[in-house]
N, C-alpha and C positions, 0 to 999 in steps of 0.2 A: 504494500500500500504506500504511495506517496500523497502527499499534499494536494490540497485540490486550488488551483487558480484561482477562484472565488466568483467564477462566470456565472455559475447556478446558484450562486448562495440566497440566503432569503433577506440578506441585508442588501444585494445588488439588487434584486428585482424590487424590493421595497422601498430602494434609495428615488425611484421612479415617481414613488406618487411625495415625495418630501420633497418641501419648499422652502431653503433656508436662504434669503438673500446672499449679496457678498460680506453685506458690515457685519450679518449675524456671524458667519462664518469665520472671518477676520476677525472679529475678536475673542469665540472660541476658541480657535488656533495660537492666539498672545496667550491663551491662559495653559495650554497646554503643560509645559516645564511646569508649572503649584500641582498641577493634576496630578502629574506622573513623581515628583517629591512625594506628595502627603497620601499616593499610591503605593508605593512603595514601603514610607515609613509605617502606613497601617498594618501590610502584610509581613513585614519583620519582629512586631507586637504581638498579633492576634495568631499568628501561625508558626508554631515552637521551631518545627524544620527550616525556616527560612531564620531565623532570628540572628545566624553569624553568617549565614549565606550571601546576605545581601548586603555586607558592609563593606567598604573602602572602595576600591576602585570597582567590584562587581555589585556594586550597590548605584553608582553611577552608568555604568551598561543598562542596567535593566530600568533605570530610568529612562535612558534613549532610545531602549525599546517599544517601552509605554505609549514613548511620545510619538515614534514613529508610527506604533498602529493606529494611535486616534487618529493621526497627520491621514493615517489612509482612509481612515472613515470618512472626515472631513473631506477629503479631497473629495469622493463619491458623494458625500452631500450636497456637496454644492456643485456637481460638475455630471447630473445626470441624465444631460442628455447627453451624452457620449455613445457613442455606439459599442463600443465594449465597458459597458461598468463594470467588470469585475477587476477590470487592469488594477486602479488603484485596492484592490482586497489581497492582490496573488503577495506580495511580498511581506505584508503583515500575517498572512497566512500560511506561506511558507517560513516564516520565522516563528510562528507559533508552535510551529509541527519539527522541526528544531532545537528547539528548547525542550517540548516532550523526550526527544530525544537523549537530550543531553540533561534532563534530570535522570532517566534513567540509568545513565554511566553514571552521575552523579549517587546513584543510590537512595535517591528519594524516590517516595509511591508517587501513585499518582491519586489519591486520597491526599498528598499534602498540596501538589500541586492545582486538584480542584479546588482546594479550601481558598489558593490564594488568589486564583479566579474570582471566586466568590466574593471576597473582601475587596478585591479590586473594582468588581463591578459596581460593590453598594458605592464605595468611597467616589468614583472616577461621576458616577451618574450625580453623588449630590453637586460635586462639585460643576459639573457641565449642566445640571439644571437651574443651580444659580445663575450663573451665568446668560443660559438665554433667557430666565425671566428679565435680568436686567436689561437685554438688548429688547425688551417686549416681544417677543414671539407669541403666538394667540395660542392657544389652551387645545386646539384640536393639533396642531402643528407640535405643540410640546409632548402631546400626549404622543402623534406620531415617532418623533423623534424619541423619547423613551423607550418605545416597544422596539426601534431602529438597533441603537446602545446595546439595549441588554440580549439581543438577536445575534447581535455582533461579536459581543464576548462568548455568547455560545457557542459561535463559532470559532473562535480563535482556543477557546478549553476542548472543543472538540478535534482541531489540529494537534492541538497537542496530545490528548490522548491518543490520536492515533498514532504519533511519533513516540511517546513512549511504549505501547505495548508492541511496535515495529522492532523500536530495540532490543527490548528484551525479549520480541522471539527471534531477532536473529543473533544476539548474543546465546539464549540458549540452542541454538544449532547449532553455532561456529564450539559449543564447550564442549554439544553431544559428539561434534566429529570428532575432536582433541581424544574425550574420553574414549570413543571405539577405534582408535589409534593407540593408545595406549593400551587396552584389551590385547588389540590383538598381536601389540609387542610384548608384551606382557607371556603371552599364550607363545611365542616364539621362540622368546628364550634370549631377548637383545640384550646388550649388556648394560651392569649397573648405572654406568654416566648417563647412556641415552634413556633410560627408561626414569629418569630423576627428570631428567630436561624435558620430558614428555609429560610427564605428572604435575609439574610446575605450568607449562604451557596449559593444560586440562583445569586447573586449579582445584587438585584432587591432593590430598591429603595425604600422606600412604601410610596404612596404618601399620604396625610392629609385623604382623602375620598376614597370607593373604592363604585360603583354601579353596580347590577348585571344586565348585557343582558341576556334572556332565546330569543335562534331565534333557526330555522332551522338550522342543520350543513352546507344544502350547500353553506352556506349565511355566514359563516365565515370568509372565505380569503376575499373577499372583503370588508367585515366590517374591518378586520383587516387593510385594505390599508388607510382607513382614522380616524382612531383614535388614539391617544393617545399609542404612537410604545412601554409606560408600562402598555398596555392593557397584561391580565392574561387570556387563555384560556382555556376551557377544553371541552373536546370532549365525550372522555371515559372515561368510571370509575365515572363518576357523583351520587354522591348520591342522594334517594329521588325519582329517576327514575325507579328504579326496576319494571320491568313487565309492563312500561306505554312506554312513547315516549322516551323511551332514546337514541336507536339506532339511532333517527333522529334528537335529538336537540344536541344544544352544549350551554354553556355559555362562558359567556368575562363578564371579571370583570375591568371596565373602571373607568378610574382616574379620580378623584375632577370634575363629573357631579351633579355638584351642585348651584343655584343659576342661573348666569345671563351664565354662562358653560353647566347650562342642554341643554339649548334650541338648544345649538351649537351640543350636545352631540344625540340631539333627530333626529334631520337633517340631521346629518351624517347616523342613522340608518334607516332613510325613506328606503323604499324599501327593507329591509330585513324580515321583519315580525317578529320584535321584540318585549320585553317590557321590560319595564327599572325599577328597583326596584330603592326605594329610595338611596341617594347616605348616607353613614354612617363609623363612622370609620372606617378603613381598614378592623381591626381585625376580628369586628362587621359583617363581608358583608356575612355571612350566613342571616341575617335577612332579606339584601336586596333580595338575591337570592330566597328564600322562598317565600317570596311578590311576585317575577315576575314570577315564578313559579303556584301561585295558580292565579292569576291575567290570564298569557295563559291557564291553564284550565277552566277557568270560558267565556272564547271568548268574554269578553267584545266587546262592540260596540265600534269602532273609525274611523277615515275616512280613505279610501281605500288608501294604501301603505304608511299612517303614523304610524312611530313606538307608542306603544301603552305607555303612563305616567300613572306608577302606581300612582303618587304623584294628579293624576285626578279624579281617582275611588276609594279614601279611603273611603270612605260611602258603595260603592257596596263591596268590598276588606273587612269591618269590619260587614257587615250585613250576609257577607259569612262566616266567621270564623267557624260558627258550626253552619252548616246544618239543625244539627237536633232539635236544641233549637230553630232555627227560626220555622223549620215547626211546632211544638209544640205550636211557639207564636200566630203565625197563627191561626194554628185551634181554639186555647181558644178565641180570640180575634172576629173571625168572625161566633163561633157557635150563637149568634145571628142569622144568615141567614141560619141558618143549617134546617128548617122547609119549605123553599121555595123549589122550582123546580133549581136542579144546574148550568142551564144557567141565570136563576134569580138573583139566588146570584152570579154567576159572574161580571152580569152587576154591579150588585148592589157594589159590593167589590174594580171594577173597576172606577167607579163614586168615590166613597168615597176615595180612594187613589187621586186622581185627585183632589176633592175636599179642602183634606187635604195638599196636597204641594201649592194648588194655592190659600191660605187661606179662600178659600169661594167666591171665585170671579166668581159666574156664567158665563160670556163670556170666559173667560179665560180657565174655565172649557169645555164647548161646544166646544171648538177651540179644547183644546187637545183631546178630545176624537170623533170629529169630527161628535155632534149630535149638533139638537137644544137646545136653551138654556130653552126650557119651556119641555124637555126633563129630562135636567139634573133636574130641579124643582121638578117635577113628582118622578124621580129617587132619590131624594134626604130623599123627605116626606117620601119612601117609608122604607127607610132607618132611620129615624129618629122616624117613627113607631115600629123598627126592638128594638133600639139600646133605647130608652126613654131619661131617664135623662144621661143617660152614657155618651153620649156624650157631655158631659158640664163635667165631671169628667176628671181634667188633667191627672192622672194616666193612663185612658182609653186611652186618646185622644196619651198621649206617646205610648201606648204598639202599636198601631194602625198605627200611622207612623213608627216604627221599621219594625212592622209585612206587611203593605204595602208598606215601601220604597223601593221595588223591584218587578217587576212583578212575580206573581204567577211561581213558577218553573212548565214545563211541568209535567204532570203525568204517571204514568210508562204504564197505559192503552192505 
């Protein structure tokens, strides 16, 4: 949106049916500079925001601002048969819409800057109606010329509101693209200096910890309603997704979820179908992202619509790291049963894993695998016939819980 020229305004088609001589005019305009002073000094009194704003030399500005847009009102008063009336409105108008603007760099609302509209209006009108009763203007003309005035400031609080909410939304784009720059350097792995001068340009804070969420995209805005409002998002442009689920996931990189904060951090993500990488230096939180990353492609187990704690499955999380050296561990480890029938050495593979985390505690054993215990016995010898002294060898008995502390991966058959 920009400023509008003041062609169609209601004060230029208005100024059409107003009849202010020249002397009325003329000495309106002498009185201008008292107008735009005791303009001024009311809205640095009555309106707290403005009270140091307007002092010294920017207290002088904005009185020649004053003075110039009455000067353009005036000039339209008295010069309306022109065939463009709105000439003398565009530059009072485009300074209005200007200043909207540049309160809002300034950091004032715009709740203060209608107030001093407001104050300006009452002050600016007693003083410009004194004045043409003195020059005698007649009572339908004054009444004209009042409804003229305060049309006028409406319009000039209406330029500026639109220059200031202009700013502040393209100040909030110009912060969102900073911030999904910094996301997705962030998610890269750029180094400390750059990703500081990235933060700093974003005007983002960086807090001690940063934790990666990997969840669904549609599960975003809501995530975002209850977390930590310097949660870091990213949608698109993720790397690491290429030709997999990119299109549908997003991450959020969530602040100091760390400690006695995870749990609060985990709760808020219930129902998203999340998972949360460990929480690590800011800089660092590619390593988090990475973990929640291979963590939802592995679909861990966890209870229905709790977000998923990598910081739970670092055992399944490091026995998956490489694929392929595990299936390799495997195979060496259990070609002992390589001579049986392969539902044999299933069971057999399956007992013994069972065996080895419940350190030999037959009942324990039978419970998790849901046979009798003179079962697993049977299954055990059978095994033990397999495997000889090996399994009194720590080295064996190591590569054996590596190679079974995870269920056999399905087979591509």
């Amino acid at each position: 949106m920009t400023e509008s020229d003041g062609s169609n305004s209601q004060t230029a088609r208005g100024a059409v049916e107003l009849e202010l001589d020249a002397a009325t005019t003329e000495l309106l305009r002498s009185r201008l500079p008292s107008v735009a002073h005791d303009t001024v000094r009311a809205i640095t009194v009555e309106v707290p925001a403005y009270a140091d704003a307007f002092g010294g030399r920017m207290g002088d500005t904005i009185e020649s601002a004053v003075q110039l847009a009455l000067a353009g009102f005036l000039k339209l008063a008295g010069t309306a048969h022109r065939t463009d009336p709105g000439t003398p409105l565009a530059p009072a108008l485009g300074g209005a819409y200007e200043l909207g603007r540049g309160e809002a760099r300034s950091g004032r609302s715009m709740d203060a800057l209608l107030s001093a509209y407001r104050v300006g209006a009452r002050v600016s009108w007693r003083e410009l109606s004194d004045t043409a009763v003195e020059a005698g203007l007649p009572a339908g003309t004054l009444a004209k010329f009042a409804e003229l005035v305060f049309a006028y400031i409406d319009e000039l609080s209406a330029a500026s509101a639109a220059g200031h909410a202009d700013e502040l939304a393209t100040t909030g784009r110009v912060r969102e693209r900073y911030l999904q720059r910094l996301t997705l350097s962030l998610l890269q792995g750029e180094s400390g200096d750059r990703l500081h001068t990235r933060a700093d340009r974003a005007g983002w804070e960086p807090p001690r910890t940063l934790a990666a969420a990997v969840l669904p995209a549609a599960h975003v805005a809501r995530a975002l309603g209850v977390l930590d409002p310097r949660t870091l998002r990213a949608e698109e442009g993720i790397p690491d997704l290429a030709g997999q689920d990119g299109a549908e996931v997003a991450v959020l990189l969530v602040p100091d979820a760390s400690g006695a904060a995870r749990a609060a951090v985990l709760a808020k993500l219930r129902g998203h179908e999340a998972c949360l990488g460990p929480a690590t230096p800011w800089t660092d939180v590619r390593t988090s992202y990475l973990r929640a990353l291979r963590a939802r492609r592995m679909e861990l187990v966890t209870p229905p619509a709790e977000a998923l704690d990598t910081e739970r499955h670092l055992a399944s999380l490091v026995l998956a790291a490489d694929p392929a050296a595990l299936a390799d561990l495997r195979a060496d480890v259990l070609a002992p049963l390589d001579e049986l029938r392969p539902s044999t050495a299933e069971r057999l593979a399956e007992t013994l894993r069972e065996w080895l985390l419940h350190q030999g505690r037959r009942e324990e054993v039978a419970r998790a695998l849901h046979v009798h215990p003179q079962t697993v016995r049977y299954r055990m010898s059978q095994v033990r016939s397999a495997y000889g002294e090996r399994l009194e060898d720590p080295e064996v008995v190591l590569a054996l819980i590596l190679a079974l502390g995870r269920p056999a991966p399905p087979s591509d058959g």
